[in-house]
Residue frames as a rotation matrix with the C-alpha (Angstrom) as fourth column:
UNK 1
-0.570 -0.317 -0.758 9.98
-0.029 -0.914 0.404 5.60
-0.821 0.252 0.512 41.26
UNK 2
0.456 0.787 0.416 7.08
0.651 0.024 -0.759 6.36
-0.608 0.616 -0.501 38.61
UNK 3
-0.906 -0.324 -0.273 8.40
0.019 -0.675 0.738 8.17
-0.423 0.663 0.618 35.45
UNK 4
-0.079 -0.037 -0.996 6.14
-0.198 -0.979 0.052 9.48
-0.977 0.201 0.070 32.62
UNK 5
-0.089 -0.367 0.926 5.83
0.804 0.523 0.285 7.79
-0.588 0.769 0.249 29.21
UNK 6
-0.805 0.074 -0.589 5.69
-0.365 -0.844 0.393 10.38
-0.468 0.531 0.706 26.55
UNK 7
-0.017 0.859 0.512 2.20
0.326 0.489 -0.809 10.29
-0.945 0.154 -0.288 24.52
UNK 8
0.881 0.074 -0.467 1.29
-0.222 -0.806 -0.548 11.40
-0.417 0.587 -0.694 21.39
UNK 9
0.093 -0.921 -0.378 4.94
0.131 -0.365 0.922 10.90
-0.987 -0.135 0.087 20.08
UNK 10
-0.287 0.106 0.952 3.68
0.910 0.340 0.237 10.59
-0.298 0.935 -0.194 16.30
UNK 11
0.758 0.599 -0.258 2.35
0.633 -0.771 0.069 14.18
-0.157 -0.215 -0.964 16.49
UNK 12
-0.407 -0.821 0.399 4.93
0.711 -0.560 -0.426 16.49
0.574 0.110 0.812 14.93
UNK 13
-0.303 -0.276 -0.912 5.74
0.767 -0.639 -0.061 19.82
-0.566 -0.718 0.405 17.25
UNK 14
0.369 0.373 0.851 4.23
0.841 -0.524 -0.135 23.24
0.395 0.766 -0.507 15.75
UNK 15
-0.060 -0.896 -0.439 7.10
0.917 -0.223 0.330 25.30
-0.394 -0.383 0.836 15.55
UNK 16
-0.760 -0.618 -0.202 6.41
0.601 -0.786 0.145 28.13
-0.248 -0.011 0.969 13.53
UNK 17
-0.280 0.958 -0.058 2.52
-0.948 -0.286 -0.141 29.57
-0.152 0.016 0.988 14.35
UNK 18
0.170 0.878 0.448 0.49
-0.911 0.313 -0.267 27.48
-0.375 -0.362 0.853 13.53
UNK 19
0.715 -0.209 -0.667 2.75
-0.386 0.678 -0.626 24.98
0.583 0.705 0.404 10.93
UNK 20
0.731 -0.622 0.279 5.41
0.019 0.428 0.904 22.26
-0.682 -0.656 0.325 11.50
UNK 21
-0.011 -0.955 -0.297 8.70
-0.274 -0.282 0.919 22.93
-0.962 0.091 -0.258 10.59
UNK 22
-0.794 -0.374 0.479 8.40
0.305 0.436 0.847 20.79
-0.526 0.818 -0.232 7.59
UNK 23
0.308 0.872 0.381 4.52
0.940 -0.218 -0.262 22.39
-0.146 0.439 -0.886 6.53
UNK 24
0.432 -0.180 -0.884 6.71
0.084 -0.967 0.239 25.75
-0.898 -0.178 -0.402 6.80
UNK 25
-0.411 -0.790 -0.455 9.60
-0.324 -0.340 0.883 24.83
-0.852 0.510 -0.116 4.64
UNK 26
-0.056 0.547 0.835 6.48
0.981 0.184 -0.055 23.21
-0.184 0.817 -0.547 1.58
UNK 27
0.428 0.887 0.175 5.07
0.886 -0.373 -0.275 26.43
-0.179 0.273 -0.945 2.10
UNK 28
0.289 -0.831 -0.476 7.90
-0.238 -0.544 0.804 29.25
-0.927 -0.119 -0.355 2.38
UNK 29
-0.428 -0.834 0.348 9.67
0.263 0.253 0.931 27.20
-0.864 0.490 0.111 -0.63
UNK 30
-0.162 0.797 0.581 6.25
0.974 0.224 -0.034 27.31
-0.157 0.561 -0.813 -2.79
UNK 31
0.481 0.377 -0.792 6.32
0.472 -0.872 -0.128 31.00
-0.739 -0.312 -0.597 -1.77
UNK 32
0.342 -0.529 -0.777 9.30
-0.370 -0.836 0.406 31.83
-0.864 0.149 -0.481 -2.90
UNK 33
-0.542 -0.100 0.835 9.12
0.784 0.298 0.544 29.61
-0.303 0.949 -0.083 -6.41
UNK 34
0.274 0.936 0.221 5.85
0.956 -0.241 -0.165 31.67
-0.101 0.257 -0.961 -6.69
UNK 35
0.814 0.072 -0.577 7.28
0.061 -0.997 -0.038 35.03
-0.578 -0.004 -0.816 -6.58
UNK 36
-0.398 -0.829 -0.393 10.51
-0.511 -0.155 0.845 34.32
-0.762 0.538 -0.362 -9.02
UNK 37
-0.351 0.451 0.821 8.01
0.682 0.724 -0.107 32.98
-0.642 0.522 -0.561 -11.22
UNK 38
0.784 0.609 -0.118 5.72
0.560 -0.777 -0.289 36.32
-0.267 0.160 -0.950 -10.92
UNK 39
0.419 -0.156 -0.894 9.01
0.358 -0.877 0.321 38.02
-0.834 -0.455 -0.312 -11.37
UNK 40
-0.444 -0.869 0.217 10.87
-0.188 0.327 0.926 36.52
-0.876 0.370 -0.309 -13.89
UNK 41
-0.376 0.611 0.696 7.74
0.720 0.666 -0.195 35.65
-0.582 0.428 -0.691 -16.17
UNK 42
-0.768 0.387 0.511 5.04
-0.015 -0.808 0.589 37.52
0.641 0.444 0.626 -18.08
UNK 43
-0.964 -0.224 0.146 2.08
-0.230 0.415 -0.881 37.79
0.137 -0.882 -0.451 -16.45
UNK 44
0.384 0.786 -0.485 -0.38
-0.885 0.462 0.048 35.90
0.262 0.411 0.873 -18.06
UNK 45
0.093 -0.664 -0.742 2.11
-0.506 0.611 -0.610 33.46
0.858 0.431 -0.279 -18.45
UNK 46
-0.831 -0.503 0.237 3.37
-0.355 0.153 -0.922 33.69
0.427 -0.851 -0.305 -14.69
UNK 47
-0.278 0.717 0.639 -0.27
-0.854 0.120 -0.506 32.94
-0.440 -0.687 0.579 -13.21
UNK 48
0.707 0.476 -0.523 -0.82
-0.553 0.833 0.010 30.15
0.441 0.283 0.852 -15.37
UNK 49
-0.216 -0.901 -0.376 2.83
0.144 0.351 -0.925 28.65
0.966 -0.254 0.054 -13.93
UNK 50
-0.584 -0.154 0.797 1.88
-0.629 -0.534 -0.564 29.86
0.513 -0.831 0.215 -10.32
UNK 51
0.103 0.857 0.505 -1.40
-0.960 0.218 -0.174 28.22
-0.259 -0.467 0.845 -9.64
UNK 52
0.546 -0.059 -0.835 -0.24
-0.335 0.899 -0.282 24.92
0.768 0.434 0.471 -10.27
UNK 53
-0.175 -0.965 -0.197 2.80
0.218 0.157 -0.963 25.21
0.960 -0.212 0.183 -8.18
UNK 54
-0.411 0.468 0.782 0.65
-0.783 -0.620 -0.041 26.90
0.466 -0.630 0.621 -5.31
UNK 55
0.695 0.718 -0.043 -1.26
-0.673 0.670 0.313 23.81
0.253 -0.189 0.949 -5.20
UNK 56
0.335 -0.505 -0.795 1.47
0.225 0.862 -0.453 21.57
0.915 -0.027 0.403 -5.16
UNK 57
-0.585 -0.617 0.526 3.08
-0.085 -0.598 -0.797 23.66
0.806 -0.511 0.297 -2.72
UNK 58
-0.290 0.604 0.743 -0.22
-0.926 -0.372 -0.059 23.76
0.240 -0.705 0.667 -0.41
UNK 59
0.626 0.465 -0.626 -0.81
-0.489 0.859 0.150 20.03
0.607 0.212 0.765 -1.22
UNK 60
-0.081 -0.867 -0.491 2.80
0.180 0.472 -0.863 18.59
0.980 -0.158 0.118 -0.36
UNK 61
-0.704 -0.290 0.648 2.04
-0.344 -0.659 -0.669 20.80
0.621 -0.694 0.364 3.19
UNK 62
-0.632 0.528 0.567 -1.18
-0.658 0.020 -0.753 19.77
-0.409 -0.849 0.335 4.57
UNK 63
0.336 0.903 0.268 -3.24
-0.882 0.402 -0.247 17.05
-0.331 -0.153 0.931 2.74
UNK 64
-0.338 -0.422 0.841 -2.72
-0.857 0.507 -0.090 13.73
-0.389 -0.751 -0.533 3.24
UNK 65
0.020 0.655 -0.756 -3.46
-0.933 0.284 0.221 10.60
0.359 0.701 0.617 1.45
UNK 66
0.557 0.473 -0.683 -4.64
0.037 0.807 0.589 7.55
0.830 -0.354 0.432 3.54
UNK 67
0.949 0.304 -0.087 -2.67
0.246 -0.537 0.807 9.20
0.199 -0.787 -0.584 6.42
UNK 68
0.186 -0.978 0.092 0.18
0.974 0.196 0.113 9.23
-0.128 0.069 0.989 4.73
UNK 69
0.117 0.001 -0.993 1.65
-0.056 -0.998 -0.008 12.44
-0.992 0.057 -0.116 4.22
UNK 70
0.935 0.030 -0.353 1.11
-0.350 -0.074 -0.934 13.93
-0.054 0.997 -0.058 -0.10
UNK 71
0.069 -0.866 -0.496 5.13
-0.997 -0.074 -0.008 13.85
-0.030 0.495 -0.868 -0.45
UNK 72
-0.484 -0.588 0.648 5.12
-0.456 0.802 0.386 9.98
-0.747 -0.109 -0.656 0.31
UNK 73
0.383 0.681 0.624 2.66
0.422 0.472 -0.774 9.08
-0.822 0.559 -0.107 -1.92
UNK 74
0.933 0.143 -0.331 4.30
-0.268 -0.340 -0.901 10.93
-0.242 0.929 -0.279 -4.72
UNK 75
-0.236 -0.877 0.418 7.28
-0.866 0.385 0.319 9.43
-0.441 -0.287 -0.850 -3.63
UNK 76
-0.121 0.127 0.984 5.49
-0.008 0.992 -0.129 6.13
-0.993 -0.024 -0.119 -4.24
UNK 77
0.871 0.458 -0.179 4.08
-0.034 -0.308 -0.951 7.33
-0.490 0.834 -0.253 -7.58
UNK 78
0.697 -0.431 -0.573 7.11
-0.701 -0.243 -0.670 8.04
0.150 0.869 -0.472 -9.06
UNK 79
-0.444 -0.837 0.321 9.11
-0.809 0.529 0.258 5.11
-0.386 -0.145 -0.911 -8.09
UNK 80
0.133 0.447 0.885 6.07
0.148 0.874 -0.464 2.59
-0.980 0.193 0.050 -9.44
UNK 81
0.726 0.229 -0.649 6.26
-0.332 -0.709 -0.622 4.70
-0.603 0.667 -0.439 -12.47
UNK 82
0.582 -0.655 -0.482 9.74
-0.763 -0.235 -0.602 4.46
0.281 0.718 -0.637 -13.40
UNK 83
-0.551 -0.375 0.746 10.72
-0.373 0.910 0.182 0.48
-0.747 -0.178 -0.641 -11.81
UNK 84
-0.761 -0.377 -0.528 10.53
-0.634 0.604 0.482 -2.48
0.138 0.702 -0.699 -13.44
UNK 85
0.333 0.674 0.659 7.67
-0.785 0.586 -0.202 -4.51
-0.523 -0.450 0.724 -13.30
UNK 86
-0.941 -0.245 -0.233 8.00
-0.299 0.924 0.236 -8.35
0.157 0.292 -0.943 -13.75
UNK 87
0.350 0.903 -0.247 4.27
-0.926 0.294 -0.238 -9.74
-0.142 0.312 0.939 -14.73
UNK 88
-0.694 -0.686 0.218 4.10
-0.653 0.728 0.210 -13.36
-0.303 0.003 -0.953 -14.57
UNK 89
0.253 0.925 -0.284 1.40
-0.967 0.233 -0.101 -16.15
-0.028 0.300 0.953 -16.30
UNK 90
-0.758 0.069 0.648 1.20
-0.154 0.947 -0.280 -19.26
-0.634 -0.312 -0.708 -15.14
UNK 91
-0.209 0.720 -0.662 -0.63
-0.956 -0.008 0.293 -21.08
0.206 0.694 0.690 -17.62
UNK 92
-0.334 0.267 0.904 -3.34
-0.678 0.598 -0.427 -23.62
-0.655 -0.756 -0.018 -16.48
UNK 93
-0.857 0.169 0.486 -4.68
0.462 0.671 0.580 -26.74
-0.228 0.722 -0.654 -18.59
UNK 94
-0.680 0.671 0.295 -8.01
-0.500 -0.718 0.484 -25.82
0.537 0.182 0.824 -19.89
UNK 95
0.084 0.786 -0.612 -10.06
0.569 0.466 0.677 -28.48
0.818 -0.405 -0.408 -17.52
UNK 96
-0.305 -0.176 -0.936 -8.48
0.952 -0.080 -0.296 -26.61
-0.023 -0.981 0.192 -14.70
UNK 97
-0.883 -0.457 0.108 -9.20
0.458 -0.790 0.408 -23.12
-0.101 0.410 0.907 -16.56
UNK 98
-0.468 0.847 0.253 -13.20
-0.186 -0.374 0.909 -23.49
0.864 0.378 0.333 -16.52
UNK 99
-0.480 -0.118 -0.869 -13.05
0.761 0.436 -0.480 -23.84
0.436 -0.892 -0.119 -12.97
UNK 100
0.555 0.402 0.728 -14.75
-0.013 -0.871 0.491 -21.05
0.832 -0.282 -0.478 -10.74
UNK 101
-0.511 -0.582 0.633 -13.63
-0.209 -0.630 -0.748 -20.12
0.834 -0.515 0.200 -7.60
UNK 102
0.154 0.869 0.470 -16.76
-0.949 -0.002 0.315 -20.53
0.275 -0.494 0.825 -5.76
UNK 103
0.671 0.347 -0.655 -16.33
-0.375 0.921 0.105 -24.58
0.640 0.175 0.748 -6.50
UNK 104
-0.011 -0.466 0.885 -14.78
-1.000 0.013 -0.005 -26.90
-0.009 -0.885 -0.466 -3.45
UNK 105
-0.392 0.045 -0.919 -14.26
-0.375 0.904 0.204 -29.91
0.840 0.424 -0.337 -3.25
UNK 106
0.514 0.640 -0.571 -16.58
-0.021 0.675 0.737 -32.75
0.858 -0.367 0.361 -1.61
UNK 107
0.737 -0.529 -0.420 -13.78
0.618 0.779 0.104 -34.11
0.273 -0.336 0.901 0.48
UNK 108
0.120 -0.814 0.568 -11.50
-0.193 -0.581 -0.791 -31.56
0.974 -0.015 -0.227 2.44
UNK 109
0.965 -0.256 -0.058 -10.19
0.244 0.795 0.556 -33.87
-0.096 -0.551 0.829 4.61
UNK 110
0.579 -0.741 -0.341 -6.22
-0.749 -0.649 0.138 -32.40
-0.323 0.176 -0.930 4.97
UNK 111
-0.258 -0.951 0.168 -4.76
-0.381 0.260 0.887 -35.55
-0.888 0.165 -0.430 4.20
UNK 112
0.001 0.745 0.667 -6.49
0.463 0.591 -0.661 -36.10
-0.887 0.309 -0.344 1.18
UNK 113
0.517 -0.032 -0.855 -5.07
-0.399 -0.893 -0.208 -33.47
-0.757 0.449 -0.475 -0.84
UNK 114
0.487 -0.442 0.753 -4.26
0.740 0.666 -0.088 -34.47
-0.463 0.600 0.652 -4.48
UNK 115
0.188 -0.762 -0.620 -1.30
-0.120 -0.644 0.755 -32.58
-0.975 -0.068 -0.213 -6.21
UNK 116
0.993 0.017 -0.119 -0.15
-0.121 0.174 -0.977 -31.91
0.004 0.985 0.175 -9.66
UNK 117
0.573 -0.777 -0.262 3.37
-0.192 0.183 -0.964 -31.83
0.797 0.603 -0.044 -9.21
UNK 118
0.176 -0.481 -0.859 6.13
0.636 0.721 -0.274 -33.44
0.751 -0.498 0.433 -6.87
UNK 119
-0.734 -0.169 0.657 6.85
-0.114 -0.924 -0.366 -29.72
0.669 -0.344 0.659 -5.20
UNK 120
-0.282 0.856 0.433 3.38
-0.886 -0.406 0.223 -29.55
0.367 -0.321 0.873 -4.15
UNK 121
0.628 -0.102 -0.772 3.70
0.189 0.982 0.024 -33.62
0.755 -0.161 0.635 -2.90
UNK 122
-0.528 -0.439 -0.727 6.40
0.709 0.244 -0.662 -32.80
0.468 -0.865 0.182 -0.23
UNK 123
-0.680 0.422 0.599 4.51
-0.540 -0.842 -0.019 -29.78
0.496 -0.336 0.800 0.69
UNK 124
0.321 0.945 -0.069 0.99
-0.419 0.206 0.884 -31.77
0.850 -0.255 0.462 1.32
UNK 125
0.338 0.074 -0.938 2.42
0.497 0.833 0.245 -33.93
0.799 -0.549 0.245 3.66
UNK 126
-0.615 -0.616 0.492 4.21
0.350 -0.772 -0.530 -30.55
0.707 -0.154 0.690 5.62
UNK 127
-0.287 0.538 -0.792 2.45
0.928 -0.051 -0.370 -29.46
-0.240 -0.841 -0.485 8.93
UNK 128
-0.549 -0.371 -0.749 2.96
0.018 -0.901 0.433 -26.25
-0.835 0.224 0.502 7.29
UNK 129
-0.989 0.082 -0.123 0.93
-0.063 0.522 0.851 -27.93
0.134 0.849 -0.511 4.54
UNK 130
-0.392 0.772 -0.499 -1.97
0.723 0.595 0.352 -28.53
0.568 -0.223 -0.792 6.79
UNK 131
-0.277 0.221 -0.935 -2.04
0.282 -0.912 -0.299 -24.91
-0.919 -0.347 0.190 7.77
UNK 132
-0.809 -0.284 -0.515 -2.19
-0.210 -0.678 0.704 -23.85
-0.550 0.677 0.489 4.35
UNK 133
-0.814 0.580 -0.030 -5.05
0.325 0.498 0.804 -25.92
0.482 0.645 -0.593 3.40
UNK 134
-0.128 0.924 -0.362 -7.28
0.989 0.093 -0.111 -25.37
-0.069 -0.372 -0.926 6.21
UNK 135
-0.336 0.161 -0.928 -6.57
-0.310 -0.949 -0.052 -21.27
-0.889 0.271 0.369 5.37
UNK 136
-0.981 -0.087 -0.171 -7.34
-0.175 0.040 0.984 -22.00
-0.078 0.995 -0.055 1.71
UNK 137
-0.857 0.324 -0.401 -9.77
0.009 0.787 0.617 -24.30
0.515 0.525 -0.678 1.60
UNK 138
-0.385 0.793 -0.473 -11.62
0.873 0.479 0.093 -24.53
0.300 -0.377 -0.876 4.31
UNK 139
-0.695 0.232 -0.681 -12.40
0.131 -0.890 -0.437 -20.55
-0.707 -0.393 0.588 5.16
UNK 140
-0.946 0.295 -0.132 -14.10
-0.103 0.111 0.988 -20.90
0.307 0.949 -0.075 1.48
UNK 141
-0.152 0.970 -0.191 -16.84
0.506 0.243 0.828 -23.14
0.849 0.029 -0.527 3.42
UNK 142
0.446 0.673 -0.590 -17.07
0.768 0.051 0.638 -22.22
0.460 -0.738 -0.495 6.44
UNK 143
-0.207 -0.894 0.397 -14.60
0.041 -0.414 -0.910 -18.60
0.978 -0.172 0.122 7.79
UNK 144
0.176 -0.175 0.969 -15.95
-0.942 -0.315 0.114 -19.21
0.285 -0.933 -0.221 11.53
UNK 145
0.877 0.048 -0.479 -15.19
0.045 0.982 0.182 -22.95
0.479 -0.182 0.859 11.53
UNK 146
0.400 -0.825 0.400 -12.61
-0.857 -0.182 0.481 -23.74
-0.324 -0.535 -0.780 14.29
UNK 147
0.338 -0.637 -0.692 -9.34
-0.672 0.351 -0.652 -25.31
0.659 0.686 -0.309 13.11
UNK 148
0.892 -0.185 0.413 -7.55
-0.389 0.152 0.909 -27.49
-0.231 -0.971 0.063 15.18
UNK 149
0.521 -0.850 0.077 -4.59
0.850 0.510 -0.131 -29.10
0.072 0.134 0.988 13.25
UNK 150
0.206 -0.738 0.642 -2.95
0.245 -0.596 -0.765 -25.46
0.947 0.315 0.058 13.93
């Protein structure tokens, strides 16, 4: 017995002309801010208040930022806005501090790894350990070199 998969299921339905249910109710709601604006205002006053709200109103409906729809992203916006951030600084000696990036060491041999602190001592010795180095370290020299301790 062959069924059907459904395709496409990410594709919202276009329910009223040419919009989807939710590009109706941006645009409808925007409508009708816009016209108890125009009514309720002056109307200098009201068109400067309109054409803002139009835009939002057309924005929130059909354009899209990295294919997200506008409302999530302003969703995101206002929730980075107004959380807590927690900023952390990990201060380094200064021999380690005039280091570059760029610089590797001779020797990257996985069991060879020297450590500054005891943490980072059960770790080295951690198969899980010897992934982490050859992602670190070695992609640095070489990113098509084939691993094998993974």
């Amino acid at each position: 017995m062959r069924h059907e998969l459904p395709q496409f299921i990410d594709v919202q339905d276009k329910i009223i002309g040419p919009f989807t249910f939710k590009q109706f109710v941006y645009l409808a709601g925007g409508a009708g801010l816009c016209y108890a604006l125009w009514v309720l205002l002056p109307t200098i006053i009201a068109i400067i208040v309109i054409v803002p709200v139009a835009g939002l109103a057309a924005a929130l409906a059909f354009y899209k930022v990295n294919n997200r729809s506008f409302a999530l992203y302003l969703q995101a916006m206002f929730t980075h806005g107004i959380k807590t951030k927690f900023y952390l600084w990990k201060h380094r000696p200064n021999e380690q501090a005039h280091k570059t990036e760029d610089s590797v060491p001779e020797n990257t041999d996985s069991t060879s790894v020297s450590s500054n602190s005891p943490e980072d001592n059960v770790f080295q010795n951690s198969r899980l350990g010897n992934i982490s180095w050859s992602l670190d370290v070695l992609d640095m020299q070489d990113p098509n070199a084939k691993r094998d301790n993974i």
